[in-house]
C-alpha positions in Angstrom: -15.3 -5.5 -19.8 -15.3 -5.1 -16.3 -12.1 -6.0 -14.1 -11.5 -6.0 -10.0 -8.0 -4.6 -9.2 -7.0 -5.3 -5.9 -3.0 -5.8 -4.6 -1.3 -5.8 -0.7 -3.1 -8.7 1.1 -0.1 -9.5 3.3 -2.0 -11.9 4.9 0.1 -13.4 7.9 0.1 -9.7 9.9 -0.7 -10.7 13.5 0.1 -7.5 14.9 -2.0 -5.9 17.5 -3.9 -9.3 17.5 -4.8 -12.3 19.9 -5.8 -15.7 19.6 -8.9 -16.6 18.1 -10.1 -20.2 20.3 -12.5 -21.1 17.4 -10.4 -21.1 14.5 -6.9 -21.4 16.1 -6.0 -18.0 14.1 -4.8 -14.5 15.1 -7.9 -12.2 15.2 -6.1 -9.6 12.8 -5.4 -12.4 10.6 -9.4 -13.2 10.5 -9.9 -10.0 10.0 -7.7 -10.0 6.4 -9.2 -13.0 5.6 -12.6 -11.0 6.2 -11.3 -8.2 3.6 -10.5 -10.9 1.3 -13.9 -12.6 1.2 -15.4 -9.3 1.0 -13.2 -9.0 -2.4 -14.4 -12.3 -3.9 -17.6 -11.5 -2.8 -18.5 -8.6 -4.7 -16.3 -10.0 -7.7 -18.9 -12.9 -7.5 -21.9 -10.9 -7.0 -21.5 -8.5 -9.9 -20.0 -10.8 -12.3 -16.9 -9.1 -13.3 -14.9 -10.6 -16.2 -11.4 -10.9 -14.3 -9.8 -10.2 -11.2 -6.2 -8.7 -11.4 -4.1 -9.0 -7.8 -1.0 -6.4 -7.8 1.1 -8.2 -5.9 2.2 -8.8 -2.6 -0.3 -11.9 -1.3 2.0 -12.9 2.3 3.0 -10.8 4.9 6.6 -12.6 3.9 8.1 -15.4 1.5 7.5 -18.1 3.6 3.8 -18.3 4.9 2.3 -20.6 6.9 0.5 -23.8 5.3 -2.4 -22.9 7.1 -2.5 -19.2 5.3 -1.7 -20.7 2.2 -4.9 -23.2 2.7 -7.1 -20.0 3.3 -5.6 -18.0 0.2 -6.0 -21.2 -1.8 -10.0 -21.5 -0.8 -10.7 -18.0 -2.2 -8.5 -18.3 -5.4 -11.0 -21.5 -5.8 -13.7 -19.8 -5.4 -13.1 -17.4 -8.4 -11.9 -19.9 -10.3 -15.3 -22.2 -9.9 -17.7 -18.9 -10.7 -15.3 -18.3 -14.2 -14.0 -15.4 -13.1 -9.8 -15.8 -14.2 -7.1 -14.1 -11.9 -4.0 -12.8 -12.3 -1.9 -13.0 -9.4 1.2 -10.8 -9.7 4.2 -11.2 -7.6 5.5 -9.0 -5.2 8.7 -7.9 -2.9 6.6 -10.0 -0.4 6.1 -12.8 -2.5 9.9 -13.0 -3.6 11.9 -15.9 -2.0 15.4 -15.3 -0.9 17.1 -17.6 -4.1 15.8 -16.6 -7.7 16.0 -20.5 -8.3 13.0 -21.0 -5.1 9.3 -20.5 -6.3 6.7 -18.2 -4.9 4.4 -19.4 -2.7 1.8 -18.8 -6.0 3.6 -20.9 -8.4 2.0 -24.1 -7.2 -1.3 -22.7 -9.1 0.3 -22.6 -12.6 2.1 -26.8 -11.6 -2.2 -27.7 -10.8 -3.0 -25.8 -14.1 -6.1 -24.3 -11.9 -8.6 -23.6 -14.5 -8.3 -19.3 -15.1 -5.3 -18.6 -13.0 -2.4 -16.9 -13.9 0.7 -16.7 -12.4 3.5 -13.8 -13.7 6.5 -13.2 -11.7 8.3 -12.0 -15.4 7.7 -8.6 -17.1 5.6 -10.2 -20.2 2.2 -10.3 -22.0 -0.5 -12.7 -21.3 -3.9 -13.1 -23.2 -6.2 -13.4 -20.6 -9.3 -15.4 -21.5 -13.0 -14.0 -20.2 -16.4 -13.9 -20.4 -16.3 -10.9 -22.3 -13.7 -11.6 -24.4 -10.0 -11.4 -24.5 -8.0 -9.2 -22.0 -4.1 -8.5 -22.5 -2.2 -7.8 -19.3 1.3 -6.6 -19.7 2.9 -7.8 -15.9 5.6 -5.8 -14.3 6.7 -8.0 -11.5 9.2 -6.7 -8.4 12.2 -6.2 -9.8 15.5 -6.4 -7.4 18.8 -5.5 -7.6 19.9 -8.7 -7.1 18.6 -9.9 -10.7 20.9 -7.3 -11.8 24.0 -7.5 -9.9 24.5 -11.2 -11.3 25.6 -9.7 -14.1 29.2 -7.9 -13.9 27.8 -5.0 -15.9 25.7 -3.7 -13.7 28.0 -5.0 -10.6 30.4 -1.9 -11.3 27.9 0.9 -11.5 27.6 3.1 -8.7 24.2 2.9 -6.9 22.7 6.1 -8.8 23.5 5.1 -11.9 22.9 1.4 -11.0 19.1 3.0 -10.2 18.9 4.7 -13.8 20.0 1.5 -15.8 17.3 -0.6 -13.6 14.7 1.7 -14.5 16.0 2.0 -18.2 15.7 -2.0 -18.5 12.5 -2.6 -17.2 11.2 0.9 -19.4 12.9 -1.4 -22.6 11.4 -5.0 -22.0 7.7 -3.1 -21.4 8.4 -1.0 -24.7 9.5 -4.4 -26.5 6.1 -6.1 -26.0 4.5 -2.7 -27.1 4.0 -4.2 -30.4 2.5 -7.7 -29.7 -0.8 -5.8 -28.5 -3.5 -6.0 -30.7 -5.7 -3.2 -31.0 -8.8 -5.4 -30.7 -9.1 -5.7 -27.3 -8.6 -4.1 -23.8 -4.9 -3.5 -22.5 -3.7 -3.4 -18.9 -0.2 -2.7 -17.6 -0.3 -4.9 -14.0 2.8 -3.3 -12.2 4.0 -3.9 -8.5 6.4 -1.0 -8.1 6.7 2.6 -7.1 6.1 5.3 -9.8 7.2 8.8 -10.0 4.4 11.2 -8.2 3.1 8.9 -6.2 2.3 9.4 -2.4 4.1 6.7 -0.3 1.9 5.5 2.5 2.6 4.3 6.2 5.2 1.2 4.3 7.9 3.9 2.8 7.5 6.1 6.2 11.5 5.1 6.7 12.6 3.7 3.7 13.3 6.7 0.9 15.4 5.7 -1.9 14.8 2.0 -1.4 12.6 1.0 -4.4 12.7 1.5 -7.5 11.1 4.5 -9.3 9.7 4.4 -12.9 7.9 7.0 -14.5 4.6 5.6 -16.4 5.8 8.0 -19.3 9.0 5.6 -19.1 6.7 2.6 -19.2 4.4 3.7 -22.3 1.4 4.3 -20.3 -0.4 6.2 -23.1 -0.7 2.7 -24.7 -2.6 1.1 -21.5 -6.4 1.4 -21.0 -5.9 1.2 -17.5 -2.6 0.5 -15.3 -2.8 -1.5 -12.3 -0.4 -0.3 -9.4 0.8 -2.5 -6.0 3.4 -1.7 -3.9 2.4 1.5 -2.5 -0.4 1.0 0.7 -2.7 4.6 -0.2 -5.1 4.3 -2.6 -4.3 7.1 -5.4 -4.7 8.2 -8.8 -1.7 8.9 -10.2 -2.9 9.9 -14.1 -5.9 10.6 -15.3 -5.5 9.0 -19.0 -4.7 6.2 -18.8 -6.2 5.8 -15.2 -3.1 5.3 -13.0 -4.4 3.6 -10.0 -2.9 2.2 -6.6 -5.5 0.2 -5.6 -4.0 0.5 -1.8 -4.1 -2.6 0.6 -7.7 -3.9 1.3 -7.4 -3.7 5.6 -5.1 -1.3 7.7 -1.4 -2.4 9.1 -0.8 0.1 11.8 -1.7 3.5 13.2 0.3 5.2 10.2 -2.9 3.7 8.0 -5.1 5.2 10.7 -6.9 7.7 8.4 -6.7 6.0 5.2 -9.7 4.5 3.1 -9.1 0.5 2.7 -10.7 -1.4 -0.5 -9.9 -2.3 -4.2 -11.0 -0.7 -7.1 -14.1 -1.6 -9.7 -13.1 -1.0 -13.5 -15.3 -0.8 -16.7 -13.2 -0.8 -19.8 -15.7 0.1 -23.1 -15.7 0.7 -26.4 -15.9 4.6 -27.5 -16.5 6.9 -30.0 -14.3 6.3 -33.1 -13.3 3.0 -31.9 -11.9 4.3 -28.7 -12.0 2.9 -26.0 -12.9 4.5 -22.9 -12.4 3.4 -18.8 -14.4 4.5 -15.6 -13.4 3.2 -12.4 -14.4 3.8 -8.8 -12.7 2.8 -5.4 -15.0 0.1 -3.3 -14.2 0.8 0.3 -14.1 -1.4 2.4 -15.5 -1.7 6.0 -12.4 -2.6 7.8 -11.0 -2.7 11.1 -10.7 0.9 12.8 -7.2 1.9 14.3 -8.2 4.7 16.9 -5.5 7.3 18.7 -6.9 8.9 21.6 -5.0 12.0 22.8 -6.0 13.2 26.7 -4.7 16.7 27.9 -5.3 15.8 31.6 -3.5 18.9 32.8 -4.7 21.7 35.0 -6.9 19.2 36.8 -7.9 15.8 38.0 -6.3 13.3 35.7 -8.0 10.6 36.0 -11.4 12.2 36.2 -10.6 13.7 32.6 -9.5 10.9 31.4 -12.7 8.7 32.6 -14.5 11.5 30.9 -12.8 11.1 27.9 -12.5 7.5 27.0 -16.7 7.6 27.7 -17.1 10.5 25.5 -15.6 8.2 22.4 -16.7 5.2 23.4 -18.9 4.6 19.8 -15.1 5.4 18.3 -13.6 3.1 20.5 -15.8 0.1 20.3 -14.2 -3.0 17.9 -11.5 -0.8 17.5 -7.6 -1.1 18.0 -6.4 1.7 20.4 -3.4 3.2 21.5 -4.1 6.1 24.1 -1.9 8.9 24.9 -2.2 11.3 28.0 -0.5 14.0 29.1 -0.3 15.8 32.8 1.2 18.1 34.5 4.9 17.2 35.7 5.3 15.3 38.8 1.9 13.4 38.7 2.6 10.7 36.3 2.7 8.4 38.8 -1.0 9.8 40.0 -2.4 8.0 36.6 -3.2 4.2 36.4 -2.6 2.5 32.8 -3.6 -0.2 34.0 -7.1 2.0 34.9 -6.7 3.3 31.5 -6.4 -0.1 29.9 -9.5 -1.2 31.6 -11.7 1.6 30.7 -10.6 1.5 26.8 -11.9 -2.5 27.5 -15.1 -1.6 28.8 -16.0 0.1 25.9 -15.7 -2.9 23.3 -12.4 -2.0 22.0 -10.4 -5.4 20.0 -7.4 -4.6 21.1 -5.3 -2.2 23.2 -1.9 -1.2 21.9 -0.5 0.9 24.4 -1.1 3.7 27.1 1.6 6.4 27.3 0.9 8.7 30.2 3.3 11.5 29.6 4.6 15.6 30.9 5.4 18.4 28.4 9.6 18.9 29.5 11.1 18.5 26.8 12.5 21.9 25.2 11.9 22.1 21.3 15.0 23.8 19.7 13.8 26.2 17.0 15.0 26.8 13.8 17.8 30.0 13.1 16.3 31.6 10.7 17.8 34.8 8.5 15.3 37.8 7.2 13.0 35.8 4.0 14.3 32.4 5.6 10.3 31.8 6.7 9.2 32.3 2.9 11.6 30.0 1.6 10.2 26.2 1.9 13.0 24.5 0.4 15.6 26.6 2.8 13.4 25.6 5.7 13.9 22.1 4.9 17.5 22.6 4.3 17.9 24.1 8.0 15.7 21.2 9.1 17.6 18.5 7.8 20.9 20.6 8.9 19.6 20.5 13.0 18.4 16.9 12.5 21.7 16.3 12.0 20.8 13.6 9.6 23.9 11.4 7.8 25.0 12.3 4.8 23.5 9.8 2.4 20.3 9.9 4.3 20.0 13.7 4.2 20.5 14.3 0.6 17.9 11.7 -0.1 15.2 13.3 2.2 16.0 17.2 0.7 15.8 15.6 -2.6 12.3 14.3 -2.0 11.2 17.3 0.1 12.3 19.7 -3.0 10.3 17.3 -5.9 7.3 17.5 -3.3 7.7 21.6 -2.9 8.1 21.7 -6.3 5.1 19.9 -7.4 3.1 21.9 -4.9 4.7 25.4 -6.9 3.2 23.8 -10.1 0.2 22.6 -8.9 -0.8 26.3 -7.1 0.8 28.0 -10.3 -1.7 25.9 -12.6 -4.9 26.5 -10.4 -3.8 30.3 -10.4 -4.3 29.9 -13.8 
């Protein structure tokens, strides 16, 4: 059986955009709706038995009925070539009142011939070309649904965190025993799991989300699991494949160097009726986000920087830019960004984001560090975090993180010591 996992449209993003006369859209929306068709596309063209979306479809709960109208034309599409879809829903996809429907819902009312709509942690028997497929979905889960109930209302956030995680770990484990041994299994989860590597989204945001460990979730009893949530494409576990299929088109400059696409799944039968599942990530050709760093000192600024922006013009060209130079102190006002601005345009460039001209003054303070200090990472951090002067709260959370990071690293050299 062969599946197309894909998750984190967020179609609606018009950042770094402009106005598109033709179709009346936002050229960065055009150019998720590009990713998208590029998704169908090869879904069509090599016949694969189902499609499974990981959540997050909008850029919020409340798109436009225009964006709706262009996610609905591709849905269609899939469902008039046979190929079912399972749209999961995401934090996106959420509206503000658990009594609202999602923006997907409508799909499931119209009974749309091979779409399936799952915004509760449950099994579905997916019907294909190959056969039967059985998706166990893990929706976003907020605190909110728990904090309507008193018994959770008391618990302090910690613990509050553990008795989420615990829940959603016992309504997966519950449903362990409808699956049938006859056909493929997939665990469908928008969420963040332990070991994962949070992308450009969670950049300011640690200890928001939930965190459930696929141990927790009974991974071992999956064929493949299906991750959303998390924008960098990543293999969490080998067996089962744990997969974050990552967002199909970049966001913003913190997505600058990472690989955009979905992933392409076979799921077959094996030796000793086992079954086995090879997967590969299908990147896509998206739009490029480019940062272009000028050291214009010790010279002619503007001269270098002409220089520059010519030498990377094939880089630059299509491309979203934001351009950063730095002089020596007292001729920032010698440099044009408006200059700037017009040689990044001359080379073909979509869109400009900014132009920083900038002087080295500031004065970095430097760590105090004791005799061994410099061979202890996890000191280091502390002493960091310490000068950062960093609230409380905020502080414990990031050394926590940094330590299961360092930690991981220890095990990781330890193992390939070994």
């Amino acid at each position: 059986m062969r599946i197309l996992h894909f998750a984190d449209l967020h179609l609606g993003i018009e950042t770094y955009g402009s106005f598109d006369t033709q179709t009346g859209l936002s050229t960065r929306i055009l150019d998720f709706l590009h990713a998208f068709d590029r998704i169908v596309d090869y879904a069509i063209e090599h016949q694969v038995d189902a499609v499974l979306f990981a959540g997050d479809a909008f850029k919020n709960r409340d798109p436009s009925p225009t964006l709706q109208r262009e996610f609905a034309r591709r849905i269609v599409r899939l469902s008039e070539a046979k190929i079912p879809i399972v749209l999961l829903v995401g934090n996106h996809d959420l509206p503000a009142s658990t009594n609202r429907a999602t923006h997907t819902e409508i799909y499931s009312v119209l009974e749309i011939p091979g779409v399936y709509v799952c915004r509760e942690i449950d099994l579905i028997d997916v019907c294909t070309r190959a056969g039967s497929l059985q998706v166990v979905t893990v929706p976003w889960v907020t605190r909110s649904m728990f904090l309507a109930s008193e018994h959770f209302r008391v618990m302090a956030q910690d613990n509050l965190e553990k008795a989420m995680a615990d829940t959603v770990s016992k309504l997966v484990g519950e449903l362990l025993p409808e699956i049938t041994p006859d056909s493929p299994a997939v665990l469908l989860a928008h969420l963040s799991v332990q070991g994962a590597t949070f992308g450009f989204e969670r950049s300011i945001m640690l200890g928001k989300d939930l965190t459930v460990g696929l141990d927790d979730m009974s991974a071992s009893a999956f064929d493949y699991v299906a991750l959303g949530h998390i924008h960098k494409h990543q293999q969490i576990i080998a067996q089962p494949p744990a997969v974050y299929a990552g967002s199909p088109e970049r966001v913003d400059f913190g997505e600058e160097r990472e690989a955009k696409g979905f992933v392409d799944l076979t799921i077959s039968a094996g030796e000793r009726g086992q079954r086995t599942t090879e997967w590969k990530f299908v990147e896509l050709e998206t739009r490029p986000f480019r940062t272009v760093r000028i050291d214009a000192t010790g010279g002619m600024p503007m001269v270098v920087v002409e220089r520059e922006i010519r030498a990377q013009s094939d880089l630059l060209k299509d491309a979203i830019v934001r351009c950063y130079v730095e002089v020596d102190q007292g001729l920032e006002t010698s440099v044009s960004s408006l200059e700037i601005r017009r040689m990044i345009a001359a080379t073909g460039a979509s869109h400009i984001a900014r132009v920083v001209v900038e002087s080295e003054t500031v004065n970095r303070q430097r760590l105090e560090l004791q005799a061994g200090d410099e061979f202890d990472s996890i000191r280091m951090l502390e002493k960091w975090i310490e000068q950062k002067q960093y609230q409380s709260q905020f502080g414990e959370r990031l050394l926590e993180k940094g330590r299961e990071l360092i930690e991981r690293q220890r095990r990781e050299s330890e193992r390939g010591q070994g």
